[in-house]
Z-matrix of the N, CA and C atoms (Angstrom, degrees):
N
C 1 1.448
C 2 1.520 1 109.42
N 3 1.515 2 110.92 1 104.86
C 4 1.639 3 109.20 2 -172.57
C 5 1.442 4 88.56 3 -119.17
N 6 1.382 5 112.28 4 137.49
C 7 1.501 6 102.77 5 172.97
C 8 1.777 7 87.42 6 -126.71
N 9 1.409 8 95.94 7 136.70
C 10 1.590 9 125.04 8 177.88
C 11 1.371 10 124.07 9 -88.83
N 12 1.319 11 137.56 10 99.72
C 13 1.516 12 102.75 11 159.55
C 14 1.151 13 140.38 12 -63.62
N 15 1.730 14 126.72 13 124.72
C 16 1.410 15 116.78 14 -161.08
C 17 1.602 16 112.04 15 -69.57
N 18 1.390 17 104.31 16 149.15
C 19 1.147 18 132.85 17 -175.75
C 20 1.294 19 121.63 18 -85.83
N 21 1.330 20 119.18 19 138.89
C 22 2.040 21 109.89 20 163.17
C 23 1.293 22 107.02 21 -43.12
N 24 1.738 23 115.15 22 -78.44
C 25 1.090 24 103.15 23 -176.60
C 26 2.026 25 139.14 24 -95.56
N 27 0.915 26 119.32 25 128.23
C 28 1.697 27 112.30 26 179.21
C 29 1.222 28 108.20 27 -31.19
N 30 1.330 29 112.56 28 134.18
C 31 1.437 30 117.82 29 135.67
C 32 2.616 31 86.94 30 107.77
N 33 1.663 32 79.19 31 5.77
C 34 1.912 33 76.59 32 -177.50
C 35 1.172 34 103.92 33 -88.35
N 36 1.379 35 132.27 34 133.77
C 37 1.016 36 132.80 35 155.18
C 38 1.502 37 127.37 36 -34.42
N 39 1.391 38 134.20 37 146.29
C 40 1.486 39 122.62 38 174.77
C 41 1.868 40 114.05 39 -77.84
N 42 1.083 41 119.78 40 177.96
C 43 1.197 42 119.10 41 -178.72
C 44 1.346 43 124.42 42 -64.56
N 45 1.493 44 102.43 43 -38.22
C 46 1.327 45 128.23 44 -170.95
C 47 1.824 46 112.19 45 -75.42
N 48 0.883 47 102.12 46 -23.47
C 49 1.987 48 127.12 47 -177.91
C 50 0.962 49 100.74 48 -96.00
N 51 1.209 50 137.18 49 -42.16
C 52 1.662 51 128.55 50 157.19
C 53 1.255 52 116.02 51 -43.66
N 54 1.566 53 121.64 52 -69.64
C 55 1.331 54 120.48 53 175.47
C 56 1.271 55 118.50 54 -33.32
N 57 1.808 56 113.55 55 -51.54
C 58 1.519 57 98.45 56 -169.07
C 59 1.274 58 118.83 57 -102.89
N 60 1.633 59 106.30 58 40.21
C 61 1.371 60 124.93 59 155.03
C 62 1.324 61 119.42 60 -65.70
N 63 1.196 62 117.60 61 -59.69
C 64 1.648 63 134.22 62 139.35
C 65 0.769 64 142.84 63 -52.68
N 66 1.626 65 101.20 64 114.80
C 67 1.846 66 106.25 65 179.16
C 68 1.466 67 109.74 66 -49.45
N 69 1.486 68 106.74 67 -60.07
C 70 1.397 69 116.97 68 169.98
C 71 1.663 70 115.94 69 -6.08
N 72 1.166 71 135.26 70 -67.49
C 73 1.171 72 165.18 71 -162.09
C 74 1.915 73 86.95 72 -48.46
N 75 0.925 74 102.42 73 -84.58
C 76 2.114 75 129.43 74 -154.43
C 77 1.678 76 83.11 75 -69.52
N 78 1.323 77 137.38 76 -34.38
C 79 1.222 78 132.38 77 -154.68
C 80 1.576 79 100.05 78 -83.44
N 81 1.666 80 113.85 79 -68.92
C 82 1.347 81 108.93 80 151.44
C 83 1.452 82 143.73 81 -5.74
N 84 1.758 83 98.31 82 -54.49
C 85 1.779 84 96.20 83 -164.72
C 86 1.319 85 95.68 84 -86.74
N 87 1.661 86 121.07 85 -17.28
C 88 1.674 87 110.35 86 177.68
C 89 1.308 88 132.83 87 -81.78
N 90 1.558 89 102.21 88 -1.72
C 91 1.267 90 129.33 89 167.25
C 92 1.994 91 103.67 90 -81.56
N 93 1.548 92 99.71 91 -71.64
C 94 1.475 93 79.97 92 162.82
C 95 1.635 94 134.24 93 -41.69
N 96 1.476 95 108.83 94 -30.79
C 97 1.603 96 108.65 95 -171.70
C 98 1.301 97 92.12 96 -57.93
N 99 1.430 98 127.30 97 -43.33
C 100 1.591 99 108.55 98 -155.52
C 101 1.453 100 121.56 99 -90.83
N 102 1.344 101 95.77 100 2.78
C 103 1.807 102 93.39 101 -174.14
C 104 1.952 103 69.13 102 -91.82
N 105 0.953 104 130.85 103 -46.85
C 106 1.231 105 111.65 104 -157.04
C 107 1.991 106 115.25 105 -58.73
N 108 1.146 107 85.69 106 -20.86
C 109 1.285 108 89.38 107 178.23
C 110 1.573 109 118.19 108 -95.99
N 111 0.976 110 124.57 109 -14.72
C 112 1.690 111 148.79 110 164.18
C 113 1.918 112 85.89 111 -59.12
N 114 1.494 113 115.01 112 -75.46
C 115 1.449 114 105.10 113 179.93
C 116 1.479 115 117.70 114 -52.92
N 117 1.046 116 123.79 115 -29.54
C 118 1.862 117 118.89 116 165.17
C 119 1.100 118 96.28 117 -44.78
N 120 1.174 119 126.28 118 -91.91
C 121 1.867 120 134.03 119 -169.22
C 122 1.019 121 121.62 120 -38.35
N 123 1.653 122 117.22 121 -25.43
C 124 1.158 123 114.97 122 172.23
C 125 1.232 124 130.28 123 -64.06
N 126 0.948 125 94.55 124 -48.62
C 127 2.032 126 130.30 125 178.32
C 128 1.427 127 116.37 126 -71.99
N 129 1.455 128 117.54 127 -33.36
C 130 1.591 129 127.24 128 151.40
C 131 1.548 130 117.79 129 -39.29
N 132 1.580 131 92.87 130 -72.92
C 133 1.773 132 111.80 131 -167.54
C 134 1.382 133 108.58 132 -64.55
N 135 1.624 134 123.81 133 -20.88
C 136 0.932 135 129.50 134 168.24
C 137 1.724 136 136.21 135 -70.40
N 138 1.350 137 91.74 136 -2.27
C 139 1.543 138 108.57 137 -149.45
C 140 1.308 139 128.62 138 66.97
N 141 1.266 140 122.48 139 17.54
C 142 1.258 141 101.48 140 -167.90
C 143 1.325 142 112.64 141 -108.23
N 144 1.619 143 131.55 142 64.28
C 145 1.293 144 149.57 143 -174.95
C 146 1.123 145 129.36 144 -1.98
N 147 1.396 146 114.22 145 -84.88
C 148 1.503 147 147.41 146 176.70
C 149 2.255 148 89.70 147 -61.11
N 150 0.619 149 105.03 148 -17.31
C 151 2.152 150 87.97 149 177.64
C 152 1.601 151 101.66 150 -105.66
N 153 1.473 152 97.74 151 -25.82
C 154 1.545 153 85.78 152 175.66
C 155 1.638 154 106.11 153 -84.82
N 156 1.047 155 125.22 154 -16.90
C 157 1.750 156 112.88 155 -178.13
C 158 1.128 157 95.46 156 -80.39
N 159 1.674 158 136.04 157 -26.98
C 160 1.490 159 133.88 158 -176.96
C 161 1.534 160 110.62 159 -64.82
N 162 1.180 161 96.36 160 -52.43
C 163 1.937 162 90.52 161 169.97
C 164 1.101 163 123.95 162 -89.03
N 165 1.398 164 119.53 163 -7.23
C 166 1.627 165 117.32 164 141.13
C 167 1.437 166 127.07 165 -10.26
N 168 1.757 167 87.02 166 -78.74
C 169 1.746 168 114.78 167 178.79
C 170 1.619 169 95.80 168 -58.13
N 171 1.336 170 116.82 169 -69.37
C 172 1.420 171 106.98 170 -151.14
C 173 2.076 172 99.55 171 -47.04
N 174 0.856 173 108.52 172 -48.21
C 175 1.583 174 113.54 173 -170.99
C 176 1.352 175 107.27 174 -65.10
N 177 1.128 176 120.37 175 -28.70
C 178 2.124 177 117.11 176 162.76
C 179 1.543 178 103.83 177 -67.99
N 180 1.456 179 114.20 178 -47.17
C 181 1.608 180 103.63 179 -172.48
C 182 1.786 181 89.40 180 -69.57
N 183 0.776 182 145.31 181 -83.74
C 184 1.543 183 140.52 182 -146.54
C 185 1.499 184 107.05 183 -47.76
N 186 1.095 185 109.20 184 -29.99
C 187 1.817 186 118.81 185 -171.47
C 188 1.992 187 88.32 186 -74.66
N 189 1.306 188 101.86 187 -64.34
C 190 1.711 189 96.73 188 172.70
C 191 1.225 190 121.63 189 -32.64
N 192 1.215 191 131.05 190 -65.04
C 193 1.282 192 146.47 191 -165.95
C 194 1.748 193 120.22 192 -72.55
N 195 1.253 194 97.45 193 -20.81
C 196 1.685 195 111.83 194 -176.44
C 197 1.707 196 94.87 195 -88.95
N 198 1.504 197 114.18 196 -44.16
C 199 1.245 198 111.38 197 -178.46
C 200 1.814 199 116.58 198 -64.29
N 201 1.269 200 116.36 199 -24.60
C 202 1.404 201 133.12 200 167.50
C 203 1.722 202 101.65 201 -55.67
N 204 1.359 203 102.26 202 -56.96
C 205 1.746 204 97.76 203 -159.74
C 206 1.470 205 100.01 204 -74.38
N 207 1.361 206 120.91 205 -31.92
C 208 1.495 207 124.31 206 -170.24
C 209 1.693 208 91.37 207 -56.11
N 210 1.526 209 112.05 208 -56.01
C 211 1.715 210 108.04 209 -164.69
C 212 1.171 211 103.27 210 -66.46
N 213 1.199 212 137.17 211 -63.56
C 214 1.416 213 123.41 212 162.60
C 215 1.443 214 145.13 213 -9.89
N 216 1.383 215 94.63 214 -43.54
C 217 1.606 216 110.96 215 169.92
C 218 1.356 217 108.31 216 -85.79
N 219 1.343 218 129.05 217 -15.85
C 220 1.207 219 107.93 218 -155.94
C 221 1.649 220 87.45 219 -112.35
N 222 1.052 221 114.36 220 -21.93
C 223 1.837 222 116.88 221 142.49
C 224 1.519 223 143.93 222 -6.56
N 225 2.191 224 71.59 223 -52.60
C 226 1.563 225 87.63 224 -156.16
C 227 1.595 226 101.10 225 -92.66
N 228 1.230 227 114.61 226 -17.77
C 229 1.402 228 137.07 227 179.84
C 230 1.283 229 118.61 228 -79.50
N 231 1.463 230 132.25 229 4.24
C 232 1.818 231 167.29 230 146.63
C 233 1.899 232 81.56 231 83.11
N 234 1.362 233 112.57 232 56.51
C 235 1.380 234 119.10 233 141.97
C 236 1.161 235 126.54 234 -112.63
N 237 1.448 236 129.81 235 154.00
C 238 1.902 237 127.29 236 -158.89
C 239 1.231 238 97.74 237 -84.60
């Protein structure tokens, strides 16, 4: 079950299938995940509560989403 957003033209790839054409892409945001998560701890140890639960989230959604493009790519490469 792949659902596509349609395109102008046939036969275009979606936006999202582009990305995980590229390693580039998934490699990046897990690099971002970790500074993002470096700022959790920061903001924890610091006391500063409420910024560390904020980059909490942001660093679960990016960790989610990187793990999406990684499977994707590795998809596309006729691995499971």
């Amino acid at each position: 079950m792949r659902s596509e957003a349609p395109t102008g033209r046939p036969g275009e790839p979606p936006v999202l299938a582009s990305l995980a054409a590229s390693p580039w892409a998934w490699r990046a945001l897990a690099v971002a995940t970790l500074v993002a998560a470096g700022l959790c701890a920061t903001f924890f140890l610091d006391g500063h509560t409420a910024y560390g639960a904020a980059w909490a989230l942001v660093a679960t959604a990016w960790a989610t989403f990187t793990a999406l493009l990684w499977h994707r790519h590795l998809a596309g490469h006729g691995r499971p």
